[in-house]
KOLKE-848442 format. One line per field, with one value per atom (N, C-alpha, C): residue in one letter; atom name; x, y, z. Coordinates in steps of 0.1 Angstrom, whole numbers, padded with zeros to 4 digits, always signed. Each point is the difference from the previous one (the first is absolute). Layout:
KOLKE-848442
paro [a:...]
sefi [CA:...]
east [X:...]
north [Y:...]
up [Z:...]
end
This chain:
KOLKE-848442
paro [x:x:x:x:x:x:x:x:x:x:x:x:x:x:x:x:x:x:x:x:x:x:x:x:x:x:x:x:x:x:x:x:x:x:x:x:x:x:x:x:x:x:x:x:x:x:x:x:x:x:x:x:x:x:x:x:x:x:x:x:x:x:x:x:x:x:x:x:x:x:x:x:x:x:x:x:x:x:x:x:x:x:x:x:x:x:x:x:x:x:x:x:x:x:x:x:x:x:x:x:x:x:x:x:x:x:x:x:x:x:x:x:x:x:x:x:x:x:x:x:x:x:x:x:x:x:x:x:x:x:x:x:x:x:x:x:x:x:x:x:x:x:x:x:x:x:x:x:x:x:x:x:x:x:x:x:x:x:x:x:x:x:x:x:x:x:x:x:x:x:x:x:x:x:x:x:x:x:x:x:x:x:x:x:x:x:x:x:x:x:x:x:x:x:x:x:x:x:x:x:x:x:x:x:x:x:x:x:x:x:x:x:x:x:x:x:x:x:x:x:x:x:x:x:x:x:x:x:x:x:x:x:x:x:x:x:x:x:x:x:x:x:x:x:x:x:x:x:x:x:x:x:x:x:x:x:x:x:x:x:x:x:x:x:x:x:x:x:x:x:x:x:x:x:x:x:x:x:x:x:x:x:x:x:x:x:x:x:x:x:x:x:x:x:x:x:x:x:x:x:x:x:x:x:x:x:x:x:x:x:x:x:x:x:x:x:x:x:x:x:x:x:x:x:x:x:x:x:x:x:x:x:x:x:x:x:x:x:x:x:x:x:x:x:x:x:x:x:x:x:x:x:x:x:x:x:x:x:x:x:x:x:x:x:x:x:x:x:x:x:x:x:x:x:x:x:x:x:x:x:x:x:x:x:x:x:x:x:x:x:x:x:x:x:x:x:x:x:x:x:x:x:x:x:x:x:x:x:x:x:x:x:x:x:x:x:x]
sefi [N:CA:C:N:CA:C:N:CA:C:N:CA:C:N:CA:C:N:CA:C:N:CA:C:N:CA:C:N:CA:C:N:CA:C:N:CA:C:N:CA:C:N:CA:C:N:CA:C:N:CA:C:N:CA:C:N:CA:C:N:CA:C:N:CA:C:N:CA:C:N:CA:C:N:CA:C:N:CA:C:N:CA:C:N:CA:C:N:CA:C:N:CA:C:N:CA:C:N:CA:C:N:CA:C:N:CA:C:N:CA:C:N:CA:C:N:CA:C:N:CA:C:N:CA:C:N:CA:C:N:CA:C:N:CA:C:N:CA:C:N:CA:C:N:CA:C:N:CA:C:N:CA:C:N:CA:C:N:CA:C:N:CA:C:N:CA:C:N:CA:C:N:CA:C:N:CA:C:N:CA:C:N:CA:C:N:CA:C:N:CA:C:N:CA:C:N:CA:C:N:CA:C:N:CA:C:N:CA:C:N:CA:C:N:CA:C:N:CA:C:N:CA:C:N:CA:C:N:CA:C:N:CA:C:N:CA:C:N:CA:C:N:CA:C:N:CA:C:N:CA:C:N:CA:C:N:CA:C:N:CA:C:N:CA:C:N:CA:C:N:CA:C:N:CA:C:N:CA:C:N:CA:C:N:CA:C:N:CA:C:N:CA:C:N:CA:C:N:CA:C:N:CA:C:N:CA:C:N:CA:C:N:CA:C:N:CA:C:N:CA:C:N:CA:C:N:CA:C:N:CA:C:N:CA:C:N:CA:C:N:CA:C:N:CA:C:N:CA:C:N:CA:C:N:CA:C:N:CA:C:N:CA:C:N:CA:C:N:CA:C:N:CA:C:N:CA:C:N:CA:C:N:CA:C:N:CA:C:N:CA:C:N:CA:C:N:CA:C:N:CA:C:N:CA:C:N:CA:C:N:CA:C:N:CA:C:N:CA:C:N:CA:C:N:CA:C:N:CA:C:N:CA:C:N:CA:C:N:CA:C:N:CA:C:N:CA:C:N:CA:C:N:CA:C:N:CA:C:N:CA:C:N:CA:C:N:CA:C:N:CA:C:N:CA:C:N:CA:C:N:CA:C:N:CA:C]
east [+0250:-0007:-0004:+0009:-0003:-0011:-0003:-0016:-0006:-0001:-0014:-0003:+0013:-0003:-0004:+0004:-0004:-0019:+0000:-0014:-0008:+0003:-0005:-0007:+0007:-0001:-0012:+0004:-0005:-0015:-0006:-0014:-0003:+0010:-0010:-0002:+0009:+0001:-0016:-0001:-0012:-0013:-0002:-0013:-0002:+0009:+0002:-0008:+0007:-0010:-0011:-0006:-0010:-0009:+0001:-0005:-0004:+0007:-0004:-0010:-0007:-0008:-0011:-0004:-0004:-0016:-0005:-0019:-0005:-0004:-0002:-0001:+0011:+0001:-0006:+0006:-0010:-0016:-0008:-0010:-0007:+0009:-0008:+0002:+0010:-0003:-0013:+0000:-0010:-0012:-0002:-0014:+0001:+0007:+0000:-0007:+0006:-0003:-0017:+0000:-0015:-0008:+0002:-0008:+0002:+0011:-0002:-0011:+0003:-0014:-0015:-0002:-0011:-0006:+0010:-0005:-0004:+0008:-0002:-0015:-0002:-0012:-0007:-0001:-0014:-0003:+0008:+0006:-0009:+0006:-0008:-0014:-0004:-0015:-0008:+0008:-0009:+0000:+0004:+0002:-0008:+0004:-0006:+0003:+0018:+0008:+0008:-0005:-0002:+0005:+0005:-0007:-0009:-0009:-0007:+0005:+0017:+0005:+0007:+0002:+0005:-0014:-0012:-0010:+0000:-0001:-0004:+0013:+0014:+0007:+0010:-0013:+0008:+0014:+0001:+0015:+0008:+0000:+0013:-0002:-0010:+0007:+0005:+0000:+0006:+0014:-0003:+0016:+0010:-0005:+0010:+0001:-0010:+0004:+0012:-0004:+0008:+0018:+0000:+0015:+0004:-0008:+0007:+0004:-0009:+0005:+0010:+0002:+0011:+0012:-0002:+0014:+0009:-0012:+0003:+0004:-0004:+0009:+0008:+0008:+0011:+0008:-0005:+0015:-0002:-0008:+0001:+0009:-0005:+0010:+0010:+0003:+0017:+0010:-0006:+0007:-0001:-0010:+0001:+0014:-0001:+0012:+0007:+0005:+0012:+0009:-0012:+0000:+0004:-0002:+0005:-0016:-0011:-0013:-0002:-0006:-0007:-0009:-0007:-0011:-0017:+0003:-0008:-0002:+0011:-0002:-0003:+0004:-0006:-0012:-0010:-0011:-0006:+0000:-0005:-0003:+0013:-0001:-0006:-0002:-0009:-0018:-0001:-0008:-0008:+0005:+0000:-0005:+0008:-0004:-0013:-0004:-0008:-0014:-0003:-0003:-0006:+0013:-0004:-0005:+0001:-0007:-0011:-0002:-0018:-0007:+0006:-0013:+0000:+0017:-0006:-0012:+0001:-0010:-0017:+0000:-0013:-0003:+0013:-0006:-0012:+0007:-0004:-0012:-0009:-0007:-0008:-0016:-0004:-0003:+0002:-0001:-0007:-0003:-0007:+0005:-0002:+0008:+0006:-0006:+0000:+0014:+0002:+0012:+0006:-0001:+0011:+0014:-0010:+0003:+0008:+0000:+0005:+0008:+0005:+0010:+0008:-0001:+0006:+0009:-0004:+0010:+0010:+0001:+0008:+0017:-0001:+0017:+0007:-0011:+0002:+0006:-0007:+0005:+0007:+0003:+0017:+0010:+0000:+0010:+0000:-0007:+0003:+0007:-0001:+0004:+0019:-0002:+0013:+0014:-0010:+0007:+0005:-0012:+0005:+0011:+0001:+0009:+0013:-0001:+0010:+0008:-0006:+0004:+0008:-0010:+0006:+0013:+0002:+0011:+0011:-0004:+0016:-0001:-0006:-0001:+0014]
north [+0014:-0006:-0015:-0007:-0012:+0002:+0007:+0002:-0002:+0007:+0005:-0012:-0012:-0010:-0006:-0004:-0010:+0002:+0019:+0001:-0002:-0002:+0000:-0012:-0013:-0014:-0002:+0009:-0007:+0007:+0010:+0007:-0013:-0001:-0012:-0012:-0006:-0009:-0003:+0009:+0007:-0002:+0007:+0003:-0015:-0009:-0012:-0010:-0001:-0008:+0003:+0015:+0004:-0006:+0006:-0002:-0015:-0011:-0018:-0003:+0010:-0006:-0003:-0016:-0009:+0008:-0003:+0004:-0005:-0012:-0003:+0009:+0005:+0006:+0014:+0005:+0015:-0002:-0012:-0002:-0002:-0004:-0002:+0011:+0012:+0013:+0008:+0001:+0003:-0002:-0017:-0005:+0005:+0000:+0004:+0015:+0006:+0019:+0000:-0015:+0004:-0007:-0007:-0008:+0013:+0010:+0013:+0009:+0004:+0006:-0004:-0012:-0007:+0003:-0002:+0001:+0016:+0008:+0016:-0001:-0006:+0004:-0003:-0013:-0006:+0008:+0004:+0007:+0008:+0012:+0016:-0002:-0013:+0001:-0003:-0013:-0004:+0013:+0006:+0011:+0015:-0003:+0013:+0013:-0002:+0005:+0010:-0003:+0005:+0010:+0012:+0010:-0003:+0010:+0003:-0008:+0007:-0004:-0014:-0003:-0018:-0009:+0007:-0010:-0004:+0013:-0004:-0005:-0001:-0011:-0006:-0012:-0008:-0002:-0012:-0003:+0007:+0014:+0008:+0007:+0002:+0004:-0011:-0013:-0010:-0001:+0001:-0001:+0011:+0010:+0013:-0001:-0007:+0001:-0010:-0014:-0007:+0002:+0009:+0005:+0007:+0014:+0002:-0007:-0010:-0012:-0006:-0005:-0009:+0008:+0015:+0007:-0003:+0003:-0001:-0014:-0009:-0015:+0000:+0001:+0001:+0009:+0008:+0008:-0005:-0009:-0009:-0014:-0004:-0017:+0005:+0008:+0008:+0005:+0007:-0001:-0010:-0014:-0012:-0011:+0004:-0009:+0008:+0014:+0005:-0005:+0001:-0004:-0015:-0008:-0012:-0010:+0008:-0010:-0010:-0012:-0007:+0002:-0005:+0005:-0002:-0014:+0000:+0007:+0003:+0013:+0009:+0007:+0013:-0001:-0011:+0005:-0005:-0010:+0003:+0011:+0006:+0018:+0004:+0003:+0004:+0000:-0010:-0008:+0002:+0002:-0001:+0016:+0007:+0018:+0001:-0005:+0003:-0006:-0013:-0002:+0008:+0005:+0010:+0013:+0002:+0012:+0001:-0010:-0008:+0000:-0006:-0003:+0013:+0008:+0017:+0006:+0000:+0001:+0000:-0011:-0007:+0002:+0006:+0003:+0008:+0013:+0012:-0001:-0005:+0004:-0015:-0001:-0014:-0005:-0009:-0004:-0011:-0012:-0007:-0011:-0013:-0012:-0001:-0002:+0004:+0007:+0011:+0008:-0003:-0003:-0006:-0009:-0011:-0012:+0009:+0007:+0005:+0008:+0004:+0012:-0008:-0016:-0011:-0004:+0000:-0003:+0011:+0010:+0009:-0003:-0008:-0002:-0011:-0008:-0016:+0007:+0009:+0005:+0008:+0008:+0010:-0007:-0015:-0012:-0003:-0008:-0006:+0006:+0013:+0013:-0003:+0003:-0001:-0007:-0015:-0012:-0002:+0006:-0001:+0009:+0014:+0010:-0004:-0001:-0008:-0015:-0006:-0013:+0006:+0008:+0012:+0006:+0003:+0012:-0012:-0012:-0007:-0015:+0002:-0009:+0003]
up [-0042:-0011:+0004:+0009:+0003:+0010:+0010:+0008:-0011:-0005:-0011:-0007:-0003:-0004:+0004:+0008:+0017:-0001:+0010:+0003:-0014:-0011:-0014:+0005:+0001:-0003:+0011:+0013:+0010:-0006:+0001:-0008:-0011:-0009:-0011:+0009:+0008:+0003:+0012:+0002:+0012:-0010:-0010:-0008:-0005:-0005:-0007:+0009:+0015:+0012:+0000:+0003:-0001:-0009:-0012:-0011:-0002:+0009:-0002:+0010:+0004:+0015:-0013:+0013:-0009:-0005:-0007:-0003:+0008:+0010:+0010:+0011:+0002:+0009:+0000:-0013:-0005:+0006:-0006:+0000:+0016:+0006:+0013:+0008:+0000:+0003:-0006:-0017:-0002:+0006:-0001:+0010:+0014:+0006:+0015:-0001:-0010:+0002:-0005:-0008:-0007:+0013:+0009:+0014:+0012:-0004:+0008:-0001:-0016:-0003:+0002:+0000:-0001:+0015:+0006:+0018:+0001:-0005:+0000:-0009:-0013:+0001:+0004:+0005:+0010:+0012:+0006:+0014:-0003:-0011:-0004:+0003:-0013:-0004:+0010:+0015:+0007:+0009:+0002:+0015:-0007:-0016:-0005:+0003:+0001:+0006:-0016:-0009:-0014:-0001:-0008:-0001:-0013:-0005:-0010:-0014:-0004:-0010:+0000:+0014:+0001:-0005:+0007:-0004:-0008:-0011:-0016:-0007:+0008:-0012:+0016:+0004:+0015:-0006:-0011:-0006:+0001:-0013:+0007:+0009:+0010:+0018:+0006:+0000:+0010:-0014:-0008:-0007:+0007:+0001:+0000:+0017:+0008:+0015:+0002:-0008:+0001:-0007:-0008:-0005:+0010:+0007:+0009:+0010:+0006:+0009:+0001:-0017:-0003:+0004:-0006:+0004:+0011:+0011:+0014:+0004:-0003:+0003:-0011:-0011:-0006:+0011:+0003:+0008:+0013:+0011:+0006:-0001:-0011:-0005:-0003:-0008:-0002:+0008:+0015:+0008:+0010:+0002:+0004:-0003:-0015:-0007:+0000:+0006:+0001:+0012:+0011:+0016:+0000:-0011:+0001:+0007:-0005:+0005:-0009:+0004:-0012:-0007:-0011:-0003:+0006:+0009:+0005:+0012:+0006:+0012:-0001:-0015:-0004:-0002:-0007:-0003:+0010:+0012:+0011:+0010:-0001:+0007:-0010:-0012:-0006:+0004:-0004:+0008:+0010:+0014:+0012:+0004:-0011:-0001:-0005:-0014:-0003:+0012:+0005:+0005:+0007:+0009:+0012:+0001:-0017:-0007:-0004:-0006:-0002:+0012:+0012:+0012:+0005:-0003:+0007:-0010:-0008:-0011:+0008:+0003:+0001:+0012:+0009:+0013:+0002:-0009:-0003:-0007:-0007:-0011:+0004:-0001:-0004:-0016:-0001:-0011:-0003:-0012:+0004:-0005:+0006:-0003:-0010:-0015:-0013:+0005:+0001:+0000:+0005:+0014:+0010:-0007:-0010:-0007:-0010:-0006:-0009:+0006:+0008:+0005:+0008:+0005:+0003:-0016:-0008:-0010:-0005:+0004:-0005:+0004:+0020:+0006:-0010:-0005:-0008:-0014:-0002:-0023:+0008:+0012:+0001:+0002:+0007:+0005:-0012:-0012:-0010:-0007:+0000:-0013:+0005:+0013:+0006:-0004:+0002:+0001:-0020:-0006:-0014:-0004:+0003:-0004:+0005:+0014:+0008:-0009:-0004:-0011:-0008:-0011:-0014:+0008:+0010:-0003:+0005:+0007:+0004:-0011:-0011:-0010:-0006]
end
C-alpha cells in the first residue's frame, strides 16, 4: 500500500510540473512547428513537388508534413536529453542532418533558386523546433 502511495504522489507530483510549463514556452514550440510548416509549404509549392490534393489546401499539407516531422525530432531531443546532450547540441545535429538531406535533395533534382531559398530554411525551422521542445521538456 505504501508503493502505491509513494508512486501515487510521484504521477501527481509529475503531471503538477508538467502542467506549470510556462505559456511562453508552449508558445515558442508552437511557433517553431508553425516556421516548420511554412518551409514545407514553400518547399512543396516552389518545387511543385505537391500532390494534386496538397495543392488545393498548401496549409494543411505543410501542417500535416510538419507534425510528422516534429514527431521525428521529439524522439530525437528525447533521447538527446536522455544521452545527457544539450539542447543546443541536439538541435545542431538536428540541423546538420537536415542540411545534409536538403543538399542530397537538390543534388538529385534541379530546382530553381526560388526553391533552393526555400528548401534552405527547412535545417533553420527543424533546429528551432528542436531547441524549443528541447527547452519545454527540461523546463
Amino acid at each position: 500500500m505504501k508503493r502505491v502511495l509513494v508512486l501515487g504522489g510521484f504521477i501527481c507530483s509529475f503531471f503538477s510540473m508538467t502542467a506549470m510549463a510556462s505559456p511562453e514556452t508552449k508558445s515558442q514550440v508552437a511557433l517553431a512547428k508553425n516556421q516548420l510548416a511554412e518551409a514545407f509549404i514553400k518547399g512543396g509549392l516552389l518545387t511543385d513537388s505537391f500532390t494534386e490534393k496538397a495543392r488545393n489546401n498548401p496549409q494543411a499539407a505543410g501542417q500535416e508534413i510538419a507534425n510528422s516531422m516534429a514527431q521525428n525530432i521529439d524522439s530525437l531531443v528525447v533521447q538527446g536529453i536522455n544521452n545527457g546532450e544539450s539542447c543546443e547540441s541536439i538541435s545542431n545535429r538536428i540541423s546538420q542532418g537536415m542540411t545534409k538531406a536538403v543538399e542530397q535533395g537538390q543534388a538529385d533534382h534541379q530546382i530553381s533558386p526560388a526553391a533552393k531559398k526555400a528548401a534552405a530554411k527547412v535545417p533553420l525551422a527543424a533546429a528551432n523546433y528542436a531547441s524549443a521542445q528541447c527547452a519545454y521538456l527540461l523546463e
